[in-house]
C-alpha positions as CSV (number, residue, x, y, z in Angstrom):
1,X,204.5,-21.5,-117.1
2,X,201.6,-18.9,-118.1
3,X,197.8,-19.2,-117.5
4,X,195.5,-18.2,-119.9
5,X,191.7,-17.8,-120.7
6,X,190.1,-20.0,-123.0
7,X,186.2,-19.4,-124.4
8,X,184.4,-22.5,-125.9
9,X,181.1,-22.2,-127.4
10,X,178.5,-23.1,-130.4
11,X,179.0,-19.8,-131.8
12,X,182.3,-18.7,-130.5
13,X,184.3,-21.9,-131.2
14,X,187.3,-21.6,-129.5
15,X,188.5,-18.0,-128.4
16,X,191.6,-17.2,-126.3
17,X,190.8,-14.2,-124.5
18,X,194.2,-13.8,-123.0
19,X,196.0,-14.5,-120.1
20,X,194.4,-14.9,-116.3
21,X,195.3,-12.5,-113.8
22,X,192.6,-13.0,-111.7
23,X,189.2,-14.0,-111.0
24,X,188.0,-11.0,-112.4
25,X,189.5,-12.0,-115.5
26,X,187.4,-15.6,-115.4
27,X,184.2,-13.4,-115.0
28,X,184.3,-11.3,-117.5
29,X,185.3,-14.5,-119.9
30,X,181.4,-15.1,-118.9
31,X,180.1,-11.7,-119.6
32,X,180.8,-13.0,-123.5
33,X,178.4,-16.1,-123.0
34,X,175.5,-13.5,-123.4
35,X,171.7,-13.7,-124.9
36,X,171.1,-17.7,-125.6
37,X,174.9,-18.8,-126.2
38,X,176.4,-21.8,-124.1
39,X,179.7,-22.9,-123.4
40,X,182.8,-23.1,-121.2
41,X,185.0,-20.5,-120.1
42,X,188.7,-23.1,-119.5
43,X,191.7,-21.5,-117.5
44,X,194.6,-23.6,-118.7
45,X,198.4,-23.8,-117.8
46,X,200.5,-23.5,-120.7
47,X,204.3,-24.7,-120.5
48,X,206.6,-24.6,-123.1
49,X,207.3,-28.2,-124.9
50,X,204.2,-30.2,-122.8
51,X,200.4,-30.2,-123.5
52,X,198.0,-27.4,-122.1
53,X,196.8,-28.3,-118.4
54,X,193.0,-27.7,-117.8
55,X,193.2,-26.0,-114.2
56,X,189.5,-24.6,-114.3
57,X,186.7,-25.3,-116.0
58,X,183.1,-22.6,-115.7
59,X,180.3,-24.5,-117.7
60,X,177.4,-21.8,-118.7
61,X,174.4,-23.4,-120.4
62,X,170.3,-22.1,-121.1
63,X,169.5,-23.4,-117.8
64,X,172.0,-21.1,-116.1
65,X,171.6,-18.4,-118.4
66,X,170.6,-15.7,-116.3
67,X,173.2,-17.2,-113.2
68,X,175.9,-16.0,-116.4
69,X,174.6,-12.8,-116.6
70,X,174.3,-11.5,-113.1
71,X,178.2,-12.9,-112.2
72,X,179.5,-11.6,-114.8
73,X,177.5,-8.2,-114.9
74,X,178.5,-7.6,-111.6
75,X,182.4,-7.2,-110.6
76,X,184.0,-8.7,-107.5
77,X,183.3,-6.2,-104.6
78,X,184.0,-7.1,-100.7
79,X,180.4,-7.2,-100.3
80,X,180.4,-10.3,-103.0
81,X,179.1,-13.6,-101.9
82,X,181.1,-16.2,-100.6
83,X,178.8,-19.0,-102.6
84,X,178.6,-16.6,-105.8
85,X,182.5,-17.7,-106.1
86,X,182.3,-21.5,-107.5
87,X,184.3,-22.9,-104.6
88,X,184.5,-26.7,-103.7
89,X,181.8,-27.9,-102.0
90,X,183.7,-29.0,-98.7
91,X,185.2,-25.1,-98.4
92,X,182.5,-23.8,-99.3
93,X,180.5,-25.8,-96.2
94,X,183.1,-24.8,-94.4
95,X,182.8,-20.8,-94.6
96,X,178.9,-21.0,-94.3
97,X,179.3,-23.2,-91.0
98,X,181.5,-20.5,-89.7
99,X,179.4,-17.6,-90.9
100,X,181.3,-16.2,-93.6
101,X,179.2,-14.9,-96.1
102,X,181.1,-12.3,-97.9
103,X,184.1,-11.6,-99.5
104,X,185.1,-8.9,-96.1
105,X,183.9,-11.5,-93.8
106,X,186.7,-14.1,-95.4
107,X,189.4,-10.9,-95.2
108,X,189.1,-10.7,-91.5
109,X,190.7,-13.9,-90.8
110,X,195.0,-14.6,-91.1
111,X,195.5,-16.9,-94.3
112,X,197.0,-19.2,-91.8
113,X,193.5,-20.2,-90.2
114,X,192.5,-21.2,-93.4
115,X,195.5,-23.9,-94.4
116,X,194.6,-25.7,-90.2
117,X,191.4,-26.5,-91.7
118,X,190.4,-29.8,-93.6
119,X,189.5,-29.7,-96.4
120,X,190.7,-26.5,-97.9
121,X,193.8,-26.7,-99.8
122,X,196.3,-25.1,-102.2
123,X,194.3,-24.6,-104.8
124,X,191.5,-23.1,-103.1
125,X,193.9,-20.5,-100.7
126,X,195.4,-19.5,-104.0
127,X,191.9,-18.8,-105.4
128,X,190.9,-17.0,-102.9
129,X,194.0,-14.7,-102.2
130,X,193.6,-13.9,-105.9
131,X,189.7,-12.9,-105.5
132,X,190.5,-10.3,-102.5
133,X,193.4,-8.9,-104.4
134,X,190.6,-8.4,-107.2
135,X,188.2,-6.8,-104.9
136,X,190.9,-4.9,-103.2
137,X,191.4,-7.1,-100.0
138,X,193.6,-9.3,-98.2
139,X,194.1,-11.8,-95.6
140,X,194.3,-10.3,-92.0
141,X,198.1,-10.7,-90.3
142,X,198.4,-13.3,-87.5
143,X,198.1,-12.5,-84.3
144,X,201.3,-13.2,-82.5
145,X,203.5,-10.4,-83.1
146,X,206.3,-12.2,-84.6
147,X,204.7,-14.4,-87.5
148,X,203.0,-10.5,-87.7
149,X,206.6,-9.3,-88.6
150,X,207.4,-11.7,-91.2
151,X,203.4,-11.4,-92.9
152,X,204.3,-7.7,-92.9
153,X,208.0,-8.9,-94.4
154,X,206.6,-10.5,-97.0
155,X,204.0,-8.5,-98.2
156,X,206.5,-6.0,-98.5
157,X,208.8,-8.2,-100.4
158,X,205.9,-9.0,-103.0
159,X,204.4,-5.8,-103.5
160,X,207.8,-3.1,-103.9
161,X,209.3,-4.4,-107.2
162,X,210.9,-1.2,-108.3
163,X,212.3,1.9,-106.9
164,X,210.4,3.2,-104.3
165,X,210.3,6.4,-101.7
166,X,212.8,6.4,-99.2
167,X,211.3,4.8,-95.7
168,X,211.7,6.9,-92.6
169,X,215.0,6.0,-90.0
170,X,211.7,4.8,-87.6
171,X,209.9,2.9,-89.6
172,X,210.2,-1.4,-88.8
173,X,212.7,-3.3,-90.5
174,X,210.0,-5.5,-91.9
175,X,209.3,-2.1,-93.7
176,X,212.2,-3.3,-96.5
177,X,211.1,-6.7,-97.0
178,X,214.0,-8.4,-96.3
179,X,214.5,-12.5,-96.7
180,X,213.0,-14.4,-94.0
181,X,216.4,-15.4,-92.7
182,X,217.6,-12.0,-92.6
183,X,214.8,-10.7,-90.7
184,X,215.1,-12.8,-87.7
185,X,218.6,-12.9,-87.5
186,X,218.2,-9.2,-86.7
187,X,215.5,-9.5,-84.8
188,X,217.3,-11.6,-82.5
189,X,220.1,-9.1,-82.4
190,X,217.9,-6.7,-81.5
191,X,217.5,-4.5,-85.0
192,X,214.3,-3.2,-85.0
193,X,214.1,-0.2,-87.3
194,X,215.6,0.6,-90.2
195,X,218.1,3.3,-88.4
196,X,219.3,0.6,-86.3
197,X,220.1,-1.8,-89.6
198,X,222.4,1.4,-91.2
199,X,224.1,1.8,-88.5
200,X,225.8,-0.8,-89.3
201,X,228.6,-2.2,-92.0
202,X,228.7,-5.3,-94.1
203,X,231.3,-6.6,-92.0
204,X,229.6,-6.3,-89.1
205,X,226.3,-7.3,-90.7
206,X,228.0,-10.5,-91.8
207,X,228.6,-11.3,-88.5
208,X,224.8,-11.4,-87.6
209,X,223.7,-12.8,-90.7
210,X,224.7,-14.9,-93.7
211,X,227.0,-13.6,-96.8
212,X,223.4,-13.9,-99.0
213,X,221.2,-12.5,-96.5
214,X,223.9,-10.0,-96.3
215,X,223.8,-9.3,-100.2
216,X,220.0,-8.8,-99.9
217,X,219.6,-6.3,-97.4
218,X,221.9,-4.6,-99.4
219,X,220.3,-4.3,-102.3
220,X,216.7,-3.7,-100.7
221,X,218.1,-1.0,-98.6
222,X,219.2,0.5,-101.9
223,X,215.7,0.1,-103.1
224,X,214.5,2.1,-100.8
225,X,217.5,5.1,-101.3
226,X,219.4,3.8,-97.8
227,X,222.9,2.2,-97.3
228,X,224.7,0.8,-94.6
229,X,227.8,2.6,-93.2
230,X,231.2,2.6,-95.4
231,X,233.9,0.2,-94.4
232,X,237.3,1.0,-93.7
233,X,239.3,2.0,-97.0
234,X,242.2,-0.3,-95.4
235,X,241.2,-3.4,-93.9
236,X,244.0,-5.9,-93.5
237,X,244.8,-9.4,-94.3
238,X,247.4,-9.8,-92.0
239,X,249.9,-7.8,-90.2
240,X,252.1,-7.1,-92.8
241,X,249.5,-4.4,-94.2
242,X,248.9,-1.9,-91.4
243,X,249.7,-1.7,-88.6
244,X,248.2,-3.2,-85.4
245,X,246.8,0.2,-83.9
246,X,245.7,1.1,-86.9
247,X,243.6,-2.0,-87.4
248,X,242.2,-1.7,-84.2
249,X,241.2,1.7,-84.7
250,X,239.0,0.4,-87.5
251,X,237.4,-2.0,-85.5
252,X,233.9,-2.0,-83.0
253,X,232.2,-3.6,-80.4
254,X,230.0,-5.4,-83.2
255,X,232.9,-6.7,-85.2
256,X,232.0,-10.4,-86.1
257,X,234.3,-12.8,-83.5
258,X,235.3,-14.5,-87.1
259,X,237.3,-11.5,-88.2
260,X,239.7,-11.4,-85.8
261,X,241.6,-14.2,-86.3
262,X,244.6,-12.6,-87.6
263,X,244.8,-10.7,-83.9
264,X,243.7,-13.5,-81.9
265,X,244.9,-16.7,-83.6
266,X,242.8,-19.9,-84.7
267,X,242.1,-21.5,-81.7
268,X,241.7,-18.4,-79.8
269,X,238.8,-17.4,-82.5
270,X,237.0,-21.2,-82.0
271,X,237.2,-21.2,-79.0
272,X,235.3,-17.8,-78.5
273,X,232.8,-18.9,-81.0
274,X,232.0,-21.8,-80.0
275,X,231.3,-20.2,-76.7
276,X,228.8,-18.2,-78.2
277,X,230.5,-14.9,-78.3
278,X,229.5,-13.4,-81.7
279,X,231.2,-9.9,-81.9
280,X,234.1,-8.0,-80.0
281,X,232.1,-6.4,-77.6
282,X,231.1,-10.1,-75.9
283,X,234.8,-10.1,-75.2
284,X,234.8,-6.7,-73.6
285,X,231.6,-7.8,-71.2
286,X,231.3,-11.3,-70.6
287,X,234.6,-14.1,-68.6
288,X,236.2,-15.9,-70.8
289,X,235.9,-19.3,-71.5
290,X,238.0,-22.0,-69.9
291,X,238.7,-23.9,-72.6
292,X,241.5,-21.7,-73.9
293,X,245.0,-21.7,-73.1
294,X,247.2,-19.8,-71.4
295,X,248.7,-18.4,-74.4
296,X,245.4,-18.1,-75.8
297,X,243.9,-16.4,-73.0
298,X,246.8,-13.6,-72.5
299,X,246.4,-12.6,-76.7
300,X,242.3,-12.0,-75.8
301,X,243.5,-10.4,-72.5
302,X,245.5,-8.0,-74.5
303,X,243.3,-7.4,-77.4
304,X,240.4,-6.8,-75.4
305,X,242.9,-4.0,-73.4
306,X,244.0,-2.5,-76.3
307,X,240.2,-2.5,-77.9
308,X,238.8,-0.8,-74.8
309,X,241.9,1.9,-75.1
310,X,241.4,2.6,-78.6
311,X,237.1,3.1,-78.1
312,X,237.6,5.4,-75.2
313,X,240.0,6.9,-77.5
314,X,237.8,7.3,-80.2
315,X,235.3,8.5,-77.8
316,X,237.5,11.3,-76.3
């Protein structure tokens, strides 16, 4: 679907002026209903296959001539006027009741504060979120720190669309803009800058976070000229590949629990997981569940022996 301008007057006719961007767009449509003309300036969705959808309509006659001209003369600055911007009624009441009367007044408050009020809707957040772009502006982030994370996320995600500079090892992980779900699965792990998220490998990552999150963070870490840490060149299927100390040798304490089932068996594995324990290193630290059998328990016994021998190994 696209959204375009359309100019209807006496002397015009009809005259697309091309497509809408943003309010500024819908003000300069005006600056062409100059002298004594009249008319209406229409923003319209367009869809293939369907009729045009009227979505705005700014009527300009004699009466409101020299209204036209001022608007239209003048472009959208954060000192603009809040009641200058043809909002409904009902928001409109809203901001003046509040005390917001320009356009840096409305960008100190979190876009969230505006969709808890009634009376103010899709439409008109939209509206508005395009008018502070146009003068240079935007919503304030939320207070509480973590819905500040994911505003910071997200305007990330929306504003880096190509290659960009490489972000420093300190810098937050919100930084990359990753998908929501991403985000706070390592944020619960405890990933909090961008050196802590390479430090990792797919394999591990896929044990913190979904296959498509994992995909994602991939590819937006490559946006920014990072990766995560190579995997193994061997990584085995069962035991008939390597052999055992050498598979261990290519594991860590953040291996996901899932991928040791060819070490630890089936039931071993669900046991463990549905336990909570997420990666190898929970086996190393925490008692063992009581749920698994004898048999069960001596195989995580002796992995967990031979994983601690092979990391102080590795360590040495």
């Amino acid at each position: 679907m696209e959204r375009w301008i359309l100019l209807v007057s006496a002397e015009l006719a009809y005259q697309v002026l091309g497509p809408y961007i943003s309010e500024l767009d819908r003000l300069h449509a005006l600056g062409r209903l100059n002298e004594n003309q009249s008319g209406n300036v229409l923003v319209l969705d367009v869809e293939r296959g369907k009729y045009p959808a009227i979505r705005c309509v700014t009527t300009r006659g004699r009466s409101g001539m020299q209204n036209a001209r001022t608007e239209s003369s003048a472009a959208i600055s954060p000192d603009t006027r809040i009641d200058e911007l043809h909002l409904k009624p009902k928001a409109l009441r809203i901001f003046l009741d509040n005390g917001l009367k320009t356009l840096r007044d409305l960008a100190a408050l979190p876009e969230a504060g505006l969709w808890a009020q009634h009376g103010i809707g899709q439409v008109t957040v939209e509206k508005l979120r395009s008018i502070l772009h146009s003068a240079g502006l935007r919503f304030a982030p939320p207070p509480d720190p973590v819905a500040r994370l994911h505003w910071e996320n997200r305007q990330r995600r929306a504003d880096v669309l190509k290659p960009a500079a490489s972000v420093p090892g300190d810098a937050a992980i919100s930084a990359l803009g990753l998908l929501p779900a991403a985000l706070t699965a390592a944020t619960r792990r405890g990933v909090k800058t961008v050196s802590d998220l390479v430090s990792y490998t797919p394999l591990e990552l896929a044990g913190v976070m979904s296959r498509r999150a994992v995909r994602d963070t991939v590819e937006r870490l490559t946006l920014f000229g990072r990766s995560l840490q190579p995997e193994s060149p061997r990584r085995p299927n069962g035991f008939g590949l390597i052999e055992r100390s050498e598979y261990l040798d290519s594991l860590s304490v953040r291996t996901p629990v899932k991928e040791l089932r060819p070490l630890l068996g089936k039931r071993a594995t669900s046991a463990l997981r549905a336990a909570g324990f997420e990666a190898a290193g929970d086996i190393l630290s925490r008692s063992l569940p009581e749920r698994l059998s004898e048999r069960d328990r001596a195989r995580v016994d002796r992995f967990a022996l031979e994983l601690r021998t092979s990391l102080e190994t590795r360590r040495a």
